[in-house]
C-alpha positions in Angstrom: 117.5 79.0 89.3 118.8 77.5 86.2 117.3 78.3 82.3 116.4 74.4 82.2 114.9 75.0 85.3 112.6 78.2 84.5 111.1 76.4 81.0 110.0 74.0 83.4 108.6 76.1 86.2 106.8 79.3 84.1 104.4 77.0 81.9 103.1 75.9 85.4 102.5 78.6 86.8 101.6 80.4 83.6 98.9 77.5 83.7 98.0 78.2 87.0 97.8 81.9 87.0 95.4 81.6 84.2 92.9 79.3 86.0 93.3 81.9 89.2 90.6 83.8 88.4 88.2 80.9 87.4 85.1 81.0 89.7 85.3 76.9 89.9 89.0 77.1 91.9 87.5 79.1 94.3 85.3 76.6 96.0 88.1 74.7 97.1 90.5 77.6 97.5 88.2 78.7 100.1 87.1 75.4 102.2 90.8 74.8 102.2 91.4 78.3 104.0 88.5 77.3 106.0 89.6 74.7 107.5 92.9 76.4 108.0 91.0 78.9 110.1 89.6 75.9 112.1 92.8 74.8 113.4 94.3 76.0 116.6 96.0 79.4 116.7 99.6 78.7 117.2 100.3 83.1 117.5 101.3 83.8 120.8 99.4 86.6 122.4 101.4 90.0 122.7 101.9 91.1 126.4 103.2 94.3 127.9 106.0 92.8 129.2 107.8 92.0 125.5 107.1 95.9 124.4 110.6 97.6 123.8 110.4 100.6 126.6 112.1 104.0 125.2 115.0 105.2 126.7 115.8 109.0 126.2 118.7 111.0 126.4 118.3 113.7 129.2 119.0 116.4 126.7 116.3 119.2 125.6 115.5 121.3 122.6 114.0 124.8 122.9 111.3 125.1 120.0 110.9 128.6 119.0 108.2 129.0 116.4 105.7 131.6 114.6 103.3 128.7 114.5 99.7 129.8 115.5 96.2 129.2 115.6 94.1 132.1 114.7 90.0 132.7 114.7 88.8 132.9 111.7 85.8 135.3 111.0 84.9 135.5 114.8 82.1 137.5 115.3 82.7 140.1 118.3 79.3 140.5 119.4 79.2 136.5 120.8 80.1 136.4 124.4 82.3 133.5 123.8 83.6 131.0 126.2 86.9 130.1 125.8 86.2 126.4 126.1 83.8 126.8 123.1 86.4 128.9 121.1 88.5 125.8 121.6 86.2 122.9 121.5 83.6 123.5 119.2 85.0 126.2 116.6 81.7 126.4 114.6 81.6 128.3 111.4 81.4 131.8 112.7 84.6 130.8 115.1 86.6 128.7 113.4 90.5 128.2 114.0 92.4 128.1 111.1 90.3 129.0 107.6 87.8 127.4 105.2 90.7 127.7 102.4 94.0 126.0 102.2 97.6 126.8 103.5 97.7 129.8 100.3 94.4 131.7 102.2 92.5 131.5 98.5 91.9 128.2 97.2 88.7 127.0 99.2 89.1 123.5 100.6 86.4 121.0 100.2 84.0 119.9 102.8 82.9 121.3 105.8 85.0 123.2 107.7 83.0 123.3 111.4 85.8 121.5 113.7 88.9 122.4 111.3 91.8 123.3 113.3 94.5 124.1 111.4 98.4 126.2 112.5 99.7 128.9 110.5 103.3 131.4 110.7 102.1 134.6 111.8 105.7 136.6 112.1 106.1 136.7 115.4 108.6 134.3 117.4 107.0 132.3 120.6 109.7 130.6 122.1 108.2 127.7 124.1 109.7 126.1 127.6 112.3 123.5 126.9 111.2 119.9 125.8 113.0 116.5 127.4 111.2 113.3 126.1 113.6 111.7 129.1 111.2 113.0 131.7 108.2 113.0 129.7 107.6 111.9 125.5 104.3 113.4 125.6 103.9 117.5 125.3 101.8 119.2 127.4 100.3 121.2 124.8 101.8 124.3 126.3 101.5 126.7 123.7 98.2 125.7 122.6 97.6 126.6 126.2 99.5 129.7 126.1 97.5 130.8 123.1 93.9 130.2 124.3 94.5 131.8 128.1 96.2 134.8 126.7 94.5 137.9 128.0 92.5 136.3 129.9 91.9 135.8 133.9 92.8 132.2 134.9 90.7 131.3 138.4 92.8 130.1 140.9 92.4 127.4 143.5 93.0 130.3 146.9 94.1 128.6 150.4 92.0 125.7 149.7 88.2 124.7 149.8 86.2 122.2 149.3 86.1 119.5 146.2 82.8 121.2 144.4 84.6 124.3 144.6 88.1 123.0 142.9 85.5 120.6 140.8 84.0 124.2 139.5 87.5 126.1 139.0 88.8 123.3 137.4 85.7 123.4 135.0 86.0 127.1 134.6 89.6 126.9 133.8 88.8 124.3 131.3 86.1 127.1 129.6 89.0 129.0 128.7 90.7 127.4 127.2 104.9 113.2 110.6 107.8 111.1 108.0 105.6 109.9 105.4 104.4 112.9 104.3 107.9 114.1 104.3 108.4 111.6 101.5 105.3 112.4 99.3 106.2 116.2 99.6 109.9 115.7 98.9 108.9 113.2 95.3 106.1 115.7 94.6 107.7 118.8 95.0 105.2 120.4 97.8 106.7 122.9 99.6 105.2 122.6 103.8 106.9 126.0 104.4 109.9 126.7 106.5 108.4 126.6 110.1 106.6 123.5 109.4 110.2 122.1 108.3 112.0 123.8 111.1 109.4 122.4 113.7 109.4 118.6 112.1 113.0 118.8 112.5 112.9 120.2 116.7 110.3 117.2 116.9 112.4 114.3 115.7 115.6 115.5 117.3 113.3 115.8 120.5 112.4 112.1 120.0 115.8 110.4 119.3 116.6 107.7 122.0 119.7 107.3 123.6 120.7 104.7 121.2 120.5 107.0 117.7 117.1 105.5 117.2 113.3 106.2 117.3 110.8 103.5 117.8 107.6 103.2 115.7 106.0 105.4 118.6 107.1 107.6 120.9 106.2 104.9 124.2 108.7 102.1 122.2 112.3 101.3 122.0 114.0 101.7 119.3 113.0 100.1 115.6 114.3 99.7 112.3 111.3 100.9 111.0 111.6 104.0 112.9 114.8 104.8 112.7 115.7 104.3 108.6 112.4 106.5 108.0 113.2 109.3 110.6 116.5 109.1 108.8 115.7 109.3 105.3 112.9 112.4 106.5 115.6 114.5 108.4 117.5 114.6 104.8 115.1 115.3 102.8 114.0 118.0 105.3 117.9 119.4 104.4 119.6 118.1 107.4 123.5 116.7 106.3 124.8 113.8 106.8 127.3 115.4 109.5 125.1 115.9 112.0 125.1 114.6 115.2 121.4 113.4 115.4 121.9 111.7 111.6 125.3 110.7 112.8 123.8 109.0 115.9 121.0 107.1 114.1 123.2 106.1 111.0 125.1 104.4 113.4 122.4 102.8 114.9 120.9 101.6 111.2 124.1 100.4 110.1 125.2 98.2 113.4 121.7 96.5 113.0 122.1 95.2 109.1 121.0 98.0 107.2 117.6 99.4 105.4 117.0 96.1 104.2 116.1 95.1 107.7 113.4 97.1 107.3 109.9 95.8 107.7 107.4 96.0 104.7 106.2 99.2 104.7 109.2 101.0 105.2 110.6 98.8 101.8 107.3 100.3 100.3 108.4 103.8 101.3 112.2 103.4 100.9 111.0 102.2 97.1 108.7 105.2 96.6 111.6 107.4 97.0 113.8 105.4 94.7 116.5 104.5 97.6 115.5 100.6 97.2 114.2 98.4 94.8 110.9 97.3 93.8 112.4 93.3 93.5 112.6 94.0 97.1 109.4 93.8 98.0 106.6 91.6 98.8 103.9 91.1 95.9 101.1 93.2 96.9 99.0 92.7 93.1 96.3 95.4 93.1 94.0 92.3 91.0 93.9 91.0 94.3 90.8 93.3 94.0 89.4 91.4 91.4 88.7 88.2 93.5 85.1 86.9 94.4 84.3 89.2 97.8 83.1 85.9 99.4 86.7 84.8 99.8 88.0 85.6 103.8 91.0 86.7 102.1 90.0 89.1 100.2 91.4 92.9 101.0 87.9 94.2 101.2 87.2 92.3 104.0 90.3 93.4 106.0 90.4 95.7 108.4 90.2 99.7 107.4 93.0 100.9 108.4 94.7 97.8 106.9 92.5 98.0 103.5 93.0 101.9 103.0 96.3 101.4 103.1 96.6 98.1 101.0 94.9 100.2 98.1 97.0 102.8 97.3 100.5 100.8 98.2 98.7 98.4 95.6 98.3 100.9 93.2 101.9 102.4 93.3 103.4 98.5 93.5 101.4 97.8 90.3 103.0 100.4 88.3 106.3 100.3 90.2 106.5 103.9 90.5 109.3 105.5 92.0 110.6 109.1 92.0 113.2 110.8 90.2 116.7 110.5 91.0 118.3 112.8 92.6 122.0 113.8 94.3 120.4 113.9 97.8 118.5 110.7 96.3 121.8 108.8 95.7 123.2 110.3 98.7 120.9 108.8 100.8 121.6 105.4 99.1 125.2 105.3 100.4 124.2 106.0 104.2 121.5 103.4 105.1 122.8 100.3 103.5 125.6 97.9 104.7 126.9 97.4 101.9 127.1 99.6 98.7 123.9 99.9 96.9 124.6 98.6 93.3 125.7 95.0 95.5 122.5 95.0 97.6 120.9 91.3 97.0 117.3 92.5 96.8 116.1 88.8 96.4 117.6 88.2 99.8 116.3 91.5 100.9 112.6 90.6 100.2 111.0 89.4 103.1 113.9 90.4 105.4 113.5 91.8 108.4 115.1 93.4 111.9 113.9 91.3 115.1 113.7 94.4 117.0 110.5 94.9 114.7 109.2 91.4 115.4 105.8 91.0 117.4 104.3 87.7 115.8 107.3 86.1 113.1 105.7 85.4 109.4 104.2 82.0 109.7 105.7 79.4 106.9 102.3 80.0 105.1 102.7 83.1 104.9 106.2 83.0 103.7 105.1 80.2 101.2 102.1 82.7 99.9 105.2 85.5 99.5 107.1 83.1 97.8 104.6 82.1 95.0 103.6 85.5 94.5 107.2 86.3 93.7 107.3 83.7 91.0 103.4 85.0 90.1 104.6 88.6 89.3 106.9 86.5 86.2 103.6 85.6 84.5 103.1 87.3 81.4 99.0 86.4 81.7 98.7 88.6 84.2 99.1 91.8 82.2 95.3 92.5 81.3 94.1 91.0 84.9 96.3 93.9 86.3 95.3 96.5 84.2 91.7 95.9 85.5 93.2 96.0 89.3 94.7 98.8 89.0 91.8 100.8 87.4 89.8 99.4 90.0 92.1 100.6 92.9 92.4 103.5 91.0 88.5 104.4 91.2 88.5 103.1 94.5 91.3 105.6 95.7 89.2 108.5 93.9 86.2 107.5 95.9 87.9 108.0 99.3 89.6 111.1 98.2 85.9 112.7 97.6 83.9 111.1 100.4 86.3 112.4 102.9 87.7 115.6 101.2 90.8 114.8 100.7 91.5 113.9 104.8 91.3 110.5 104.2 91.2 108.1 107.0 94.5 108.7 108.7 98.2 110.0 107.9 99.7 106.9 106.1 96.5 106.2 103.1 96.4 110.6 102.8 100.0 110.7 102.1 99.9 107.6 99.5 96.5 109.0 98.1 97.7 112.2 97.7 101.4 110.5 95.9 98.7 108.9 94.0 97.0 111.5 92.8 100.2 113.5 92.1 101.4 110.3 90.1 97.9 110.6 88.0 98.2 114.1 86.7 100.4 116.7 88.8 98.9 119.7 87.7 94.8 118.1 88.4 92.6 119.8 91.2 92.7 116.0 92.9 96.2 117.0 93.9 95.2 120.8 95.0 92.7 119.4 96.7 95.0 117.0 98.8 98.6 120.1 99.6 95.3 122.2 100.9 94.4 119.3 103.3 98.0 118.6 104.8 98.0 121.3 107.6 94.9 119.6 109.2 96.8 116.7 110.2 99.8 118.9 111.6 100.4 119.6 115.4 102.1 121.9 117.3 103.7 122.0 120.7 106.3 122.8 122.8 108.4 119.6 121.5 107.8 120.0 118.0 105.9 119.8 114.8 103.8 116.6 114.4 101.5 114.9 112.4 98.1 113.7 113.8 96.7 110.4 113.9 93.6 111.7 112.5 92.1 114.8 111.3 91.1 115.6 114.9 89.2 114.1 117.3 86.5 117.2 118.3 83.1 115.5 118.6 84.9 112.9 120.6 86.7 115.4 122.7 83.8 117.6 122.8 80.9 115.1 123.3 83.1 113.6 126.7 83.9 117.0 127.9 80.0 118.1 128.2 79.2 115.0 130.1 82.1 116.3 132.7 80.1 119.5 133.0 77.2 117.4 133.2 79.1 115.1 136.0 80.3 118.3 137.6 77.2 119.6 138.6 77.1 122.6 135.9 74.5 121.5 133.7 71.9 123.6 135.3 74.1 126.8 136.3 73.2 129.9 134.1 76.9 130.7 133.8 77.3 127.5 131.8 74.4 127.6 129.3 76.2 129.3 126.8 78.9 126.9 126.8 76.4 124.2 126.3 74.3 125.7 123.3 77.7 126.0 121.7 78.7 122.9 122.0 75.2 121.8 121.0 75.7 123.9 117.8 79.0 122.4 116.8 77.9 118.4 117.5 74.6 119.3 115.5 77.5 120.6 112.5 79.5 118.4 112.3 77.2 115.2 112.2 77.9 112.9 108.9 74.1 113.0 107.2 74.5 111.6 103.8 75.3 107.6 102.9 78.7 107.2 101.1 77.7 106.9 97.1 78.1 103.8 95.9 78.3 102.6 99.1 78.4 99.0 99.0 81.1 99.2 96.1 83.6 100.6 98.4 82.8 98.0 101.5 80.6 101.3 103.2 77.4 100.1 103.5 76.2 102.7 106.0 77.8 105.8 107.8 78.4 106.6 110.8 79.1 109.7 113.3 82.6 109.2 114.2 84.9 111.2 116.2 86.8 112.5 113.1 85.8 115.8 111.3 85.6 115.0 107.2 
């Protein structure tokens, strides 16, 4: 756009961002979006048939790891079930510790339900992993772990269906790339098994096409593939190797990083291996509006919301890490063209269809548009010092109310980037390395991080009503198992109302099947 034309343009919408935050635009600002919302959807539902199905490779990785889960002050007088040792894990049996990942700085919270995986020396080397038969691991050495030493009932010649019903219950008695990112820009060491086993997992999960999808039941994705990338680097794998090899080719035939859909841009800009111009507005004052309005990011969804607020928070202040040789490095592999010539105004809003579901609708490409030209606006500055400091508190809030767990993998690592980008050296940021190893997995193909925290009163409250359904709930052999059980529920109930409740769009708490 021409000078001529920007001494026209910026008075306008200098004018109108000034007037953007004046209660008596809203009326109409809303009816209008009202009305919007009255008209027909024109988004076509999603249906299984136009999911990408994964295609493996029929290759395997053995895992060998010292990775274990160990009781922490068990008490050997309990006659303990195994299936309470490994559902319920109340205080006096818990796997894993009530400190963090260094076994002396005490983590936050309660600890009934924490399940947590640490190097103990010696080498288990699992059965070998092919995501071509199956993606999912069977949990074998979980499995290996909890039936060690101990008599597995078997099913004999046969019998009758309450008799395999009862073995089957007895049997039962006895028994992650963004985070990559935020460790690698705050300099958090995960420890080399963790490394070593992140690395088995995403070689495990490459397709046959270089790629990985954004889950492990998907075809291949832009999204998934430049971020699994960028992680196997930073995790100290070169450039040379055939599973960076294979997916390098598979970014670069599909257009590049800047195909990449928003939240990988966010990432990618974190880490300084894109620009901020790049990206879609996301103005933390967006906090700031009247909580009436539908659009409004406190009346979003959680999972959408709680990660909104700290992408917000970073995007106001345009944070990005340090640069680095493996930084600049990684600039020159993902990009189809070399990085000093990447057009980032073309790049913003750009996309890969292989990570379409629903395209943009023109609104929404018209709202991006404007908020492009809104970031100019020199009135802005104090309204976006009171967002931020708003998101700010907001992200502190969270932090405390959940100890540092937050609600899922994507808000902990931003939170904890957050908190990092605050004051390295506060507790806040302790707090947060101590909680990492809570949302780590292990199995036989890999390192991985959770979804959540865990899911044990979920997992726990379904497997007493199959006791229950099974015909146990009477037999004496089965009572101890059930007071366990009853013990750990009674834990780990949430008891107390979030403070400031209200304020943070939490205006009552509930039991939910993750342990905070």
């Amino acid at each position: 756009m021409s000078e001529e034309a920007l001494h026209v343009v910026l008075p306008v919408l200098q004018w109108l961002g000034g007037g953007f935050f004046d209660p008596r635009v809203f009326g109409t600002v809303a009816i209008s979006v009202f009305l919007y919302k009255l008209l027909p959807t024109t988004d076509p539902v999603l249906g299984l048939g136009q999911v990408k199905k994964p295609r493996f490779q029929a290759r395997s990785h053995v895992f060998a790891t010292d990775l274990v889960r160990v009781p922490h002050q068990r008490d050997p007088a309990m006659d303990l079930s195994m299936y309470a040792y490994a559902m319920s894990r109340v205080k006096k049996i818990v796997v894993g510790s009530n400190t963090g990942p260094d076994g002396k700085t005490p983590v936050s919270g309660n600890v009934t339900g924490r399940q947590v995986w640490r190097p103990q020396g010696d080498v288990v080397e699992l059965p070998a992993f092919s995501a071509a038969e199956n993606p999912n691991a069977g949990d074998k050495l979980l499995r290996k772990l909890l039936l060690d030493g101990k008599k597995v009932p078997t099913g004999g010649n046969g019998g009758k269906i309450d008799k395999a019903l009862r073995q089957a219950l007895e049997y039962f008695k006895l028994l992650q790339v963004r985070l990559v990112i935020t460790c690698y820009i705050t300099g958090h060491d995960l420890g080399q098994s963790i490394v070593d086993g992140i690395i088995v997992y995403l070689r495990n999960q490459q397709q046959y096409d270089g790629g990985w999808g954004l889950h492990i039941e998907e075809g291949s994705s832009m999204f998934g593939t430049v971020l699994n990338y960028v992680s196997l680097r930073l995790l100290g794998v070169p450039p040379t190797d055939d599973v960076c090899v294979d997916a390098r080719t598979f970014i670069l035939h599909h257009g590049g990083a800047t195909l990449v859909p928003s939240w990988g841009k966010v990432w990618l800009a974190l880490l300084n291996v894109y620009d901020w111009r790049g990206v879609d507005s996301l103005p933390p004052e967006m906090w700031l509006l009247p909580r009436w309005l539908p659009f409004h990011p406190g009346r979003t969804w959680v999972h959408c919301r709680m990660v909104y607020l700290p992408m917000s928070y970073l995007y106001g202040i345009r944070f990005q890490a340090a640069e680095t040789p493996l930084i600049v490095a990684i600039r020159g592999e993902i990009y189809a063209t070399p990085y000093k010539s990447v057009s980032w105004r073309k790049a913003r809003g750009a996309y890969s269809k292989l990570d379409e579901y629903h395209a943009p609708s023109p609104i929404i490409r018209t709202i991006n548009y404007l908020l492009s030209w809104y970031e100019l606006l020199p009135t802005l500055l104090p309204y976006r010092k009171r967002g931020l400091e708003f998101a700010l508190d907001f992200i502190q809030a969270d932090d405390n109310e959940t100890n540092f767990c937050n609600i899922g993998p994507v808000n902990k690592s931003l939170n904890m980037l957050v908190a990092w980008v605050v004051n390295p050296n506060s507790n806040e940021f302790k707090q947060h390395t101590q909680r990492i190893e809570d949302y780590l997995w292990v199995a036989e193909d890999g390192v991985k991080m959770q979804g959540y925290v865990g899911s044990q009163t979920w997992d726990a409250s379904f497997a007493i009503q199959a006791f229950v359904d099974g015909g146990v709930a009477t037999d004496a052999a089965f009572k101890p198992t059930f007071v366990k059980a009853q013990s750990f529920l009674t834990e780990a109930q949430n008891v107390h109302d979030v403070d400031d409740g209200p304020k943070w769009w939490r205006r009552y708490m509930i039991c939910d099947e993750i342990l905070l």
